[in-house]
matplotlib code that plots the C-alpha trace (Angstrom):
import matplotlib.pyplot as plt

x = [-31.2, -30.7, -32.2, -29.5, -27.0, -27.7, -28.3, -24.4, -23.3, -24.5, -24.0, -20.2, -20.0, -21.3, -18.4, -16.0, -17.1, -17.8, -13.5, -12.2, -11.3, -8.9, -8.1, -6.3, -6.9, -10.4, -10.3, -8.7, -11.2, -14.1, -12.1, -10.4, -14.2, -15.7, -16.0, -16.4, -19.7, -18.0, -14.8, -16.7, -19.1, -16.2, -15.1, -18.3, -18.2, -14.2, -15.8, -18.5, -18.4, -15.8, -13.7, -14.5, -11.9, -12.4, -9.9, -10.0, -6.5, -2.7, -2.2, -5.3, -4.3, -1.0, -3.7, -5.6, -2.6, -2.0, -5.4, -5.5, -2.9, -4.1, -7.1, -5.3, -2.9, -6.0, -8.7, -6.8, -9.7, -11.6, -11.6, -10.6, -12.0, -10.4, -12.0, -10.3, -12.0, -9.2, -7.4, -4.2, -5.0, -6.3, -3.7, -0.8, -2.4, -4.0, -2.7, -1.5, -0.6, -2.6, -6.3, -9.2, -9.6, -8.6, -11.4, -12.8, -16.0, -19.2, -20.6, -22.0, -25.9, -28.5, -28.7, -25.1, -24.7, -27.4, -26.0, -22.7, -23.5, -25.7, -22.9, -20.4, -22.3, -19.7, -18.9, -17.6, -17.0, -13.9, -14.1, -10.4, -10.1, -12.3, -14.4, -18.4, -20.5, -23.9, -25.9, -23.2, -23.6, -27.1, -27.5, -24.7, -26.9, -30.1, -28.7, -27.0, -23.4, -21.3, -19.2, -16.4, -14.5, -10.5, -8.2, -11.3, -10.4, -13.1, -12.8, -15.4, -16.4, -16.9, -21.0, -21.3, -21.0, -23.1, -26.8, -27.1, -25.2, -28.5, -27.8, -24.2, -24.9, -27.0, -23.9, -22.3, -25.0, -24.4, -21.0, -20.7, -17.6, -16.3, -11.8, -10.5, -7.6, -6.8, -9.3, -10.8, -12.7, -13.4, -15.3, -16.5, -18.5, -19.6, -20.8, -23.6, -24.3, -22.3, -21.0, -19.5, -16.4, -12.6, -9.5, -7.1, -4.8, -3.5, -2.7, -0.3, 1.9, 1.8, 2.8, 6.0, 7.2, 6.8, 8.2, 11.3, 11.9, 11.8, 15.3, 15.7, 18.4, 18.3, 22.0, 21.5, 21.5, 23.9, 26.6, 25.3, 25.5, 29.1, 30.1, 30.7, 31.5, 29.4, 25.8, 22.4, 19.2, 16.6, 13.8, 10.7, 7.1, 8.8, 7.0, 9.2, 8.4, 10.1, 13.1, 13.7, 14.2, 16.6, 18.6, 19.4, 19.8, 22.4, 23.8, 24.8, 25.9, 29.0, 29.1, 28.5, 25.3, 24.2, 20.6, 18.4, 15.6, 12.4, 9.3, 6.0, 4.5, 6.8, 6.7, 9.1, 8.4, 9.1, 12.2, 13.3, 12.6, 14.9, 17.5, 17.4, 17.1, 18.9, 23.1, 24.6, 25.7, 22.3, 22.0, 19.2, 18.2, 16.9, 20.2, 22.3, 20.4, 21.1, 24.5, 25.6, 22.8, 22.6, 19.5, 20.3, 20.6, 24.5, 25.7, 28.0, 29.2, 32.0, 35.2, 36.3, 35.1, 37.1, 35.1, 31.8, 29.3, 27.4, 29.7, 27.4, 25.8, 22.2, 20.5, 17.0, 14.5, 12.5, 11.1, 7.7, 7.6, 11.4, 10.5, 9.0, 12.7, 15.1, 14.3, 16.7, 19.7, 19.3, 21.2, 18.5, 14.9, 12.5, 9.3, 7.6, 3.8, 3.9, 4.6, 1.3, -1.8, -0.1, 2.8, 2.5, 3.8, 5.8, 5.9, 8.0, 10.4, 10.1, 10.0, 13.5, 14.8, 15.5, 14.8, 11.5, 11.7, 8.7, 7.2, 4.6, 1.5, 1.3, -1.6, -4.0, -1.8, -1.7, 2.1, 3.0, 2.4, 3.3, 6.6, 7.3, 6.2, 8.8, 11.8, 11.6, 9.6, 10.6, 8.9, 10.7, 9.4, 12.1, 15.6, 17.2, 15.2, 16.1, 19.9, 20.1, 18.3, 20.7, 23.8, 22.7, 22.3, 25.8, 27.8, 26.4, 26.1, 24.5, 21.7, 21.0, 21.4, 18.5, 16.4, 17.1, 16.3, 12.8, 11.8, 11.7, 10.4, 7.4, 6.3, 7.3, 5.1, 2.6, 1.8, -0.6, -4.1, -4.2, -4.2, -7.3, -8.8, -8.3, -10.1, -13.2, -13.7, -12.6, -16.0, -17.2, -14.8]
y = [5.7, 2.6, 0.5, 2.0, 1.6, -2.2, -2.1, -0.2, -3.2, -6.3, -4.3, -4.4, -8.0, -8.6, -6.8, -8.4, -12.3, -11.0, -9.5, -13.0, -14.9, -12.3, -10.0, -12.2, -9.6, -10.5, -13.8, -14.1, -11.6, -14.6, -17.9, -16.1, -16.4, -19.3, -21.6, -17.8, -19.4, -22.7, -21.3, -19.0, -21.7, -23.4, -20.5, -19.4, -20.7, -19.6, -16.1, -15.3, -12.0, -10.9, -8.0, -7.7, -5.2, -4.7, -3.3, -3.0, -4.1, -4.5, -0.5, -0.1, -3.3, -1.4, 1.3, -1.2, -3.0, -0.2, -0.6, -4.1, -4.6, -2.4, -4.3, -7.4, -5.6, -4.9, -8.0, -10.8, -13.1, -11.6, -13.6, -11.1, -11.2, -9.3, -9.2, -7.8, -6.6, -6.9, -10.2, -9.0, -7.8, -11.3, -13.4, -11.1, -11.7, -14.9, -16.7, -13.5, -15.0, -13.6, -13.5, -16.3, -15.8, -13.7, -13.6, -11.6, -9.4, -11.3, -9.6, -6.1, -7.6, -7.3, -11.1, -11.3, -8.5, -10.1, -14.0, -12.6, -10.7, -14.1, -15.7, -14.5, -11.9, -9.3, -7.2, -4.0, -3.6, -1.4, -0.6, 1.5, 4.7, 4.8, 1.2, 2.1, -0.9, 0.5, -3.1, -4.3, -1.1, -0.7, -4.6, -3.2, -0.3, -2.7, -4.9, -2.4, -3.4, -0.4, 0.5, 2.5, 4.2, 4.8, 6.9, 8.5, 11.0, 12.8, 15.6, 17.8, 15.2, 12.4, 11.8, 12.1, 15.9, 16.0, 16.7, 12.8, 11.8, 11.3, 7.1, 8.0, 10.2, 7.9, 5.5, 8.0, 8.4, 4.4, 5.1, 5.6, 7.3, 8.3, 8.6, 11.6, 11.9, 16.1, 18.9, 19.2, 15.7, 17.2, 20.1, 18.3, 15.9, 18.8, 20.5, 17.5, 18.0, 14.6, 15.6, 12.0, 12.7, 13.0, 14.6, 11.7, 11.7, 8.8, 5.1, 4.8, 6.8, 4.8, 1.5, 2.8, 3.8, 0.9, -0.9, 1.2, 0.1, -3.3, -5.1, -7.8, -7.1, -7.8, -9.6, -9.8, -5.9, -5.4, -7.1, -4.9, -1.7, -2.6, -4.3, -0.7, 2.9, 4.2, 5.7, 3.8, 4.0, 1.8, 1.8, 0.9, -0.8, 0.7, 0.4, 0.0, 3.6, 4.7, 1.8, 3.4, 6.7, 5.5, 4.1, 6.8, 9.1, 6.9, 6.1, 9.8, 10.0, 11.3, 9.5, 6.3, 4.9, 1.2, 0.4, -1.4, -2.3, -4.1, -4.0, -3.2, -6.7, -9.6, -11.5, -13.0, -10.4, -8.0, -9.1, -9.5, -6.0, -4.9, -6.9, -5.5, -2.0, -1.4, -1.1, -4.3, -7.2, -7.5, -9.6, -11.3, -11.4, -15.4, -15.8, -14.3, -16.3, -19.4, -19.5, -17.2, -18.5, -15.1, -14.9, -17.2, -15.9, -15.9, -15.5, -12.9, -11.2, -12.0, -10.8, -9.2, -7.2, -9.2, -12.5, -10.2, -11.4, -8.3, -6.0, -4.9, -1.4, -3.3, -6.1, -7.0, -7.6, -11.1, -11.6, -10.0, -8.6, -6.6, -3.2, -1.7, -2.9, -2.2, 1.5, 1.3, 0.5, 3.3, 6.6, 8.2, 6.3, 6.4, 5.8, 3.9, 4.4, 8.2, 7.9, 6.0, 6.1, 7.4, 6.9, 4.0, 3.8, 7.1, 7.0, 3.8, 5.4, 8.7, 7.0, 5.3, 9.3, 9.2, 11.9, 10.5, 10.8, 9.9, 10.7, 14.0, 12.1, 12.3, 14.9, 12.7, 12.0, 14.1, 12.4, 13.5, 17.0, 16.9, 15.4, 18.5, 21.3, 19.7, 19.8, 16.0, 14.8, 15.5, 14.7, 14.2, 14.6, 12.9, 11.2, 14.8, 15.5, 12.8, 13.1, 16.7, 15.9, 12.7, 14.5, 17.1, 14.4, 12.5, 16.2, 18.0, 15.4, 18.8, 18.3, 15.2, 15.1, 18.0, 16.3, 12.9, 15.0, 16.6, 13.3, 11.5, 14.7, 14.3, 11.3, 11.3, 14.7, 12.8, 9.9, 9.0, 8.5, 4.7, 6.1, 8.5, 5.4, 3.1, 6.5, 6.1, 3.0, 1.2, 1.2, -1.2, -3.6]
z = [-6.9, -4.5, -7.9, -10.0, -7.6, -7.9, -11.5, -11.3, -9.6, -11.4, -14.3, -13.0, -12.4, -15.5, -17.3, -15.5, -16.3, -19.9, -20.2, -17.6, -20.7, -22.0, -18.5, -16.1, -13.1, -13.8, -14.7, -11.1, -9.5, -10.7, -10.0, -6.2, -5.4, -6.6, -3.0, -1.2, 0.8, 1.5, 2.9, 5.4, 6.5, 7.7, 9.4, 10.8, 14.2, 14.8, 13.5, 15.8, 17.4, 15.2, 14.1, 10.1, 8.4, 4.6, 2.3, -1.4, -1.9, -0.4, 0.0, 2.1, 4.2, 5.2, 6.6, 8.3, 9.8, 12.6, 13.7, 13.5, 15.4, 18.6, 18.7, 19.4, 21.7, 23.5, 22.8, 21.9, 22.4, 19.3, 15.9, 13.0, 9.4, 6.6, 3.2, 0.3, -2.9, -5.5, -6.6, -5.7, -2.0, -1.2, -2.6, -1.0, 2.2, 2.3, 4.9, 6.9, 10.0, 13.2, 11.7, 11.7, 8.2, 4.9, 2.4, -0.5, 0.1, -1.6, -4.3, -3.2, -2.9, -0.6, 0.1, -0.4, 3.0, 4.7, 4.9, 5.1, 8.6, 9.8, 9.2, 11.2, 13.4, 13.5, 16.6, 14.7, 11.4, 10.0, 5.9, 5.2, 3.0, -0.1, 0.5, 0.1, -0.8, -0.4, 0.3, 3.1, 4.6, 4.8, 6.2, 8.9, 9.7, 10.0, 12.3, 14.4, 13.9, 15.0, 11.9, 11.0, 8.3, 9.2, 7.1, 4.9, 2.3, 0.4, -2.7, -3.9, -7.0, -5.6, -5.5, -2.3, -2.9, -6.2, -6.9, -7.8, -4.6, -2.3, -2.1, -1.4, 1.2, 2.8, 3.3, 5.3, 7.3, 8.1, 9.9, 13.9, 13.2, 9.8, 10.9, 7.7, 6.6, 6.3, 6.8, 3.4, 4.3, 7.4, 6.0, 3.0, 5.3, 7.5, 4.7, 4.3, 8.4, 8.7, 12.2, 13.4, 11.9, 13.2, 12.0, 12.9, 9.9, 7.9, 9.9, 6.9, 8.5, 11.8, 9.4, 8.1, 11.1, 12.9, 9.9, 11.0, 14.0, 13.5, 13.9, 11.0, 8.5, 5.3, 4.5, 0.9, 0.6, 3.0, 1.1, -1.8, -0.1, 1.2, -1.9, -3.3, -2.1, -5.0, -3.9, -3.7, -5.5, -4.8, -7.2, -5.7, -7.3, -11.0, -14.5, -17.7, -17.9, -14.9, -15.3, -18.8, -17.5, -14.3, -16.9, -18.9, -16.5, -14.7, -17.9, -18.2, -14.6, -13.7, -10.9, -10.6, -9.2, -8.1, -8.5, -6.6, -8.9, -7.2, -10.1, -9.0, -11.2, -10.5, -13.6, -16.2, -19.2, -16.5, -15.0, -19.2, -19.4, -16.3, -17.3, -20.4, -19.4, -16.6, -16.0, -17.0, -15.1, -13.4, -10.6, -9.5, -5.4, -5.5, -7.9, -5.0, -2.5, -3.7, -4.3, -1.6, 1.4, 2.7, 3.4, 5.9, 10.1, 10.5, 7.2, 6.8, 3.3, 1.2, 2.5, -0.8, -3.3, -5.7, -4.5, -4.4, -6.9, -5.5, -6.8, -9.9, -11.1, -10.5, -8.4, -9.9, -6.5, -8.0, -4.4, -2.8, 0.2, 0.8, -0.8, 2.9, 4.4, 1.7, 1.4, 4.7, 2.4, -0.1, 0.0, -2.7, -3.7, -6.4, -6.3, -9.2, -11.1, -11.9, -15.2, -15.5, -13.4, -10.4, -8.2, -5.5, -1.2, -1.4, 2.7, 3.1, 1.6, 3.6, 6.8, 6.3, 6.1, 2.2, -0.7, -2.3, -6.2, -8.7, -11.4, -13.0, -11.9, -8.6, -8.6, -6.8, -4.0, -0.7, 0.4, -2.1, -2.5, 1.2, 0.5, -2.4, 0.2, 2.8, 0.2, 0.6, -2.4, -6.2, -9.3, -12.4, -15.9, -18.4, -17.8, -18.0, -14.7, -12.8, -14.2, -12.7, -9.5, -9.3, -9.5, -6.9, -4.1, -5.0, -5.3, -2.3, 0.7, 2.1, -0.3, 0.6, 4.4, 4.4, 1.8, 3.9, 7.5, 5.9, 4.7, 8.2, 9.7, 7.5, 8.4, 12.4, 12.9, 11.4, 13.2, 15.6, 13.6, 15.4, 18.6, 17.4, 15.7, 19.3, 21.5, 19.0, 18.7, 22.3, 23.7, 21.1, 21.5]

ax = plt.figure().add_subplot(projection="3d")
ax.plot(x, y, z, "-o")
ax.set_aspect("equal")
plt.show()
């Protein structure tokens, strides 16, 4: 099993050199790692002893950030090394300020683990949520390196619970602690005699609400918001799918509604497509910035709505790195992906206290489901949904106010997995 597990893996690599030339995500996933050996070496003597934390991409980072952080709260002399498996983890967070170095995780090999742990000679390791890379693990078992997994979540058919899982298994077995997520992991795990586990919930949720408390304004969307009386929706990491829908249904509103659209791909065909789409004039944030400066400190709104260039049905978001804070300015949200593979950060939204709608395929997702059960969540199948649902917040402020209550709620009861994570693994650091 451990053969084909490495025959899995080169088999992998070789399918993604083979589609490079006509898959950018994988063209980028070969080119992000050329120089990978280089740009370590350089590092290695600034990385000795350190904290490694792997994440497969920017989602899984915002679970790892929590944890991160507390450690150097508590051990600010320790280097930190995050690795990211997907192109679009490692060149969001790149040159994230605070840590030695940001790199992607060599090839899953078994010279690959080795070097990589001679290297830099970690002092714990941390892989987040659903990262298993059998050869780096098993090196990290060989050479002692306590190791841990944070914000776990297992389901009965994964391998690891099947009669061809035995390699898998042994992977958990490589874990000092193994940090789940809800009690079905729990039991799952238990179920194999895998006793090293906790029930500490998701660091996600410790994220967003720190993200709440943080000060900074945004000035750009407060002039929207106060450009108008009408209600906000802010329309977070959306597909053309989900854009399509928003604009019918607010098309058909009685009421009218301003949209905040931020697109989960930043690109030019993209932003074509909202423009397009969406409630006409659209205005564009970097636009806005330019010839208004408010992103600026100090700079203050215009002091009419007359003068307003904000004063539209729909600003188009062209600018990474908002959608966490601008949440804050909506009255209602929407959360993008669900009318494709699945619905992305549902708990920003939640944490700001806002109505959390998305799309039917959100099956996979426990936030979501969560968010439903606390009559803060609602999924939407066509425009007519989202119309009806749309149309309830702006009539009944009632409505919304409880919707807007049970959303924070949800999230505040269900912090505290760092603190868990920081108990287990303190002794090691």
């Amino acid at each position: 099993m451990a053969l084909l597990i490495g025959l899995g893996t080169a088999l992998y690599h070789t399918g993604i050199r083979l589609v490079a030339p006509f898959v950018p995500k994988a063209r980028q996933w070969i080119e992000g790692r050329k120089g990978l050996w280089q740009r370590l070496e350089a590092k290695a003597d600034q990385l000795q002893g350190c904290v490694w934390i792997h994440c497969a991409s920017v989602g899984e980072f915002e679970q790892a950030r929590p944890v991160l952080d507390a450690i150097q709260r508590e051990r600010p002399d320790l280097p930190t090394l995050i690795t990211f498996f997907s192109p679009s983890g490692y060149e969001a967070r790149r040159h994230f300020a605070g840590v030695t170095h940001v790199e992607y995780l060599p090839p899953d090999s078994a010279a690959n683990a080795v070097r990589l742990i001679e290297l830099v000679r970690p002092k714990l390791v941390i892989f987040i949520k659903y990262e298993f890379w059998f050869q780096h693990l098993m090196a990290l078992s060989r050479a002692k390196i306590p190791t841990f997994l944070v914000s776990g979540i297992f389901r009965p058919s994964q391998p690891f619970f099947r009669w061809y899982g035995a390699e898998h298994r042994a992977m958990l077995r490589t874990f000092r602690t193994l940090f789940v997520q809800n009690p079905t992991s729990l039991e799952l795990l238990r179920g194999l005699g895998i006793t090293n586990v906790v029930l500490s919930g998701d660091t996600r949720f410790d994220r967003v609400v720190e993200i709440t408390t943080q000060p900074d304004d945004l000035p750009i969307a407060v002039a929207f918001r106060k450009a108008s009386s009408y209600p906000v929706l802010v329309a977070g990491s959306s597909w053309p799918a989900d854009e399509r829908i928003i604009a019918q249904a607010v098309a058909s509103s009685s009421k009218n509604i301003r949209c905040v659209v931020v697109p989960h791909e930043l690109s030019t065909e993209h932003f074509r497509a909202v423009i397009e789409c969406m409630p006409a004039p659209v205005i564009r944030w970097n636009d806005i910035a330019t010839v208004l400066d408010l992103d600026a400190p100090g700079k203050s709104d215009p002091d009419t709505p007359e003068e307003d260039p904000l004063n539209a049905p729909t600003l188009l978001v062209d600018r990474m790195g908002l959608l966490s804070r601008l949440y804050k300015y909506a009255d209602i949200t929407y959360v993008g992906g669900g009318f494709g593979s699945g619905i992305h950060n549902t708990l920003e939204a939640a944490a700001w206290g806002k109505p959390v709608i998305f799309g039917p395929n959100y099956d996979r997702f426990a936030e979501a489901h969560g968010l439903i059960e606390a009559s803060a969540g609602f999924a939407v199948k066509n425009a007519r949904d989202l119309h009806t649902l749309l149309q309830r917040f702006v009539t009944d402020p009632v409505a919304l106010e409880q919707a807007s209550m049970a959303a924070r709620r949800y999230v505040t009861e269900r912090a505290g997995a760092t603190a868990q994570v920081m108990a287990g693994i303190r002794n090691v650091l």
